[in-house]
KEFI-349094 format. One line per 5 residues: their letters; for each residue x, y, z of N, C-alpha, C. Coordinates in pm, whole numbers, plus 50000, padded with zeros to 5 digits. Layout:
a) X/Y/Z/X/Y/Z/X/Y/Z ~ ...;
***
This chain:
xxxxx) 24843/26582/05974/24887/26713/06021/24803/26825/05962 ~ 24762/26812/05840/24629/26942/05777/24568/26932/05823 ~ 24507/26811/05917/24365/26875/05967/24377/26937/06057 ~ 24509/26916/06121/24505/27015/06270/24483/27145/06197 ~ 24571/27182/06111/24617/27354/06003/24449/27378/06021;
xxxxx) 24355/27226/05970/24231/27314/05910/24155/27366/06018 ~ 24147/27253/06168/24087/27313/06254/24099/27384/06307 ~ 24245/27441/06313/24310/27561/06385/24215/27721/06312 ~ 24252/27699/06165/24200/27793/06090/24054/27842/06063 ~ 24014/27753/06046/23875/27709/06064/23783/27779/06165;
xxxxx) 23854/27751/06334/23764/27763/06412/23796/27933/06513 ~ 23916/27913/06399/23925/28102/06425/23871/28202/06318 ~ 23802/28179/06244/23694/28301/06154/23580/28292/06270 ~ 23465/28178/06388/23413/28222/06444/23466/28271/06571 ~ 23566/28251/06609/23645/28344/06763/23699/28477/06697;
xxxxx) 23686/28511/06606/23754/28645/06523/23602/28736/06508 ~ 23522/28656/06444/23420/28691/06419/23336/28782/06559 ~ 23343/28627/06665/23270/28672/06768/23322/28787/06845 ~ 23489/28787/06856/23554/28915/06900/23567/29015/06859 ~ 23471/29038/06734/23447/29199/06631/23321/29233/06701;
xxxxx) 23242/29182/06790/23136/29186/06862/23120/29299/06935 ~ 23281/29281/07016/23332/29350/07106/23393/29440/07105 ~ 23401/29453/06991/23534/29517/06961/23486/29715/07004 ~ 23621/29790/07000/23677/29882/07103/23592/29974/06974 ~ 23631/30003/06862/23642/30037/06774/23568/30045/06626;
xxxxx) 23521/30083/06516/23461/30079/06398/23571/30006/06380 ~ 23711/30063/06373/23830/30066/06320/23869/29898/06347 ~ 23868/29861/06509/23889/29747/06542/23809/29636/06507 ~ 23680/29703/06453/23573/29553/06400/23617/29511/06299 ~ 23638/29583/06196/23712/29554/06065/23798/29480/06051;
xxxxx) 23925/29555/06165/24055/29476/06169/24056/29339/06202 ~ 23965/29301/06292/23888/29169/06328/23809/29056/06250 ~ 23734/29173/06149/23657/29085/06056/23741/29052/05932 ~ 23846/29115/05928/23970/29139/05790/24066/28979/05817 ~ 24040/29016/05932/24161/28849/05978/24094/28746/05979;
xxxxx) 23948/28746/05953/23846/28591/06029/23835/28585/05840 ~ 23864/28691/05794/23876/28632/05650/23987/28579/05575 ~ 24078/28637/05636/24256/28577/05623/24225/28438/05651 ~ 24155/28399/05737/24152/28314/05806/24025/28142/05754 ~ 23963/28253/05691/23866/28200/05612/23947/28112/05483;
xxxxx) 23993/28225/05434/24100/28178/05294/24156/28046/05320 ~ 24268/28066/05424/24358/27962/05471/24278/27838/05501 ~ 24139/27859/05534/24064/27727/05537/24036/27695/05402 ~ 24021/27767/05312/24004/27721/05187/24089/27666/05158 ~ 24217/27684/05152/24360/27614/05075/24379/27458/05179;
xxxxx) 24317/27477/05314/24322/27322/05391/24237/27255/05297 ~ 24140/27308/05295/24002/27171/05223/24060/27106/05112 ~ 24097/27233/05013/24190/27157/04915/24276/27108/04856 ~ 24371/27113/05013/24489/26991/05071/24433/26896/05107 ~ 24345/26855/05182/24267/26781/05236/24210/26675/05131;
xxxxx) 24149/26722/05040/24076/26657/04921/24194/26584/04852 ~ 24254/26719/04785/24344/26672/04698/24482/26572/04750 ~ 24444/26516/04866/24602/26429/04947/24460/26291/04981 ~ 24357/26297/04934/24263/26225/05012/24240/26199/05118 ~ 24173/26303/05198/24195/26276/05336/24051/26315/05376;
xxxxx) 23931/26378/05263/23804/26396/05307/23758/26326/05156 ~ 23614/26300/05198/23557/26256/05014/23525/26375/04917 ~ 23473/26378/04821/23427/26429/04724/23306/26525/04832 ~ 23166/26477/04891/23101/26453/04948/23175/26589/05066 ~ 23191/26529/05123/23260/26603/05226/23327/26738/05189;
xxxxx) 23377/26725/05057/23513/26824/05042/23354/26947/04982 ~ 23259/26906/04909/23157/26952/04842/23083/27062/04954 ~ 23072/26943/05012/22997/27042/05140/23020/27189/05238 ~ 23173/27136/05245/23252/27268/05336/23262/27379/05260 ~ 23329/27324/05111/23320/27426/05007/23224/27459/04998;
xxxxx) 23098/27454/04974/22973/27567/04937/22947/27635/05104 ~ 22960/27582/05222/22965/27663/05336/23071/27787/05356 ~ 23161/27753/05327/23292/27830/05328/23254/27962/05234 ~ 23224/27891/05120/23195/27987/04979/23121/28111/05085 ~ 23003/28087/05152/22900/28178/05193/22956/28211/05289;
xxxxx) 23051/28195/05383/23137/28262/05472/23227/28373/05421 ~ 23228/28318/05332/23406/28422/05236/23278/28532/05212 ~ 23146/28504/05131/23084/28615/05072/23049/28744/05197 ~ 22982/28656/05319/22931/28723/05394/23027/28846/05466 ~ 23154/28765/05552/23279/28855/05563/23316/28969/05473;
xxxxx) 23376/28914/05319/23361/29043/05236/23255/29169/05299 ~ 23106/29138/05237/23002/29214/05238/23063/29290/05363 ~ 23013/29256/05465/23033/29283/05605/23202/29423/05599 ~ 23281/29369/05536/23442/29503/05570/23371/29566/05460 ~ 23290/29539/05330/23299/29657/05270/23117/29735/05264;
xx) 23083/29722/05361/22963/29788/05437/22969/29891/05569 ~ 23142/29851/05591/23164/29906/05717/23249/30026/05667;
***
């Protein structure tokens, strides 16, 4: 059942992301990019449900985490540039 949580979460920082694209607003890009990081987080706490219930390897869990890491950084940067 976490992996659904993770893919759900997961694959909404890039549909959040891509819909700050569009967005109406300065105001509305933010609000957009503020949630694909909410969103970001919540993938963090899957991975390490995921790991920690054994359900990805070491390997695996290693990998997402240093991707993720540079997602969380970039988002930040990005709301507090805007």
């Amino acid at each position: 059942m976490s992996k659904h949580f993770f893919l759900r979460s997961g694959t909404a920082v890039g549909v959040l992301v891509h819909e700050a694209e569009q967005a109406e607003s300065k105001t509305d890009f933010i609000h957009k990019i503020t949630i694909a990081l909410k969103e970001a987080n919540e993938t963090k706490y899957w991975i390490e449900l995921l790991f920690q219930s054994n359900c990805i390897d070491q390997t695996a869990h290693n990998s997402i985490k240093t991707d993720l890491t540079e997602i969380l950084k970039l988002l930040i940067s990005i709301i507090k540039n805007n």
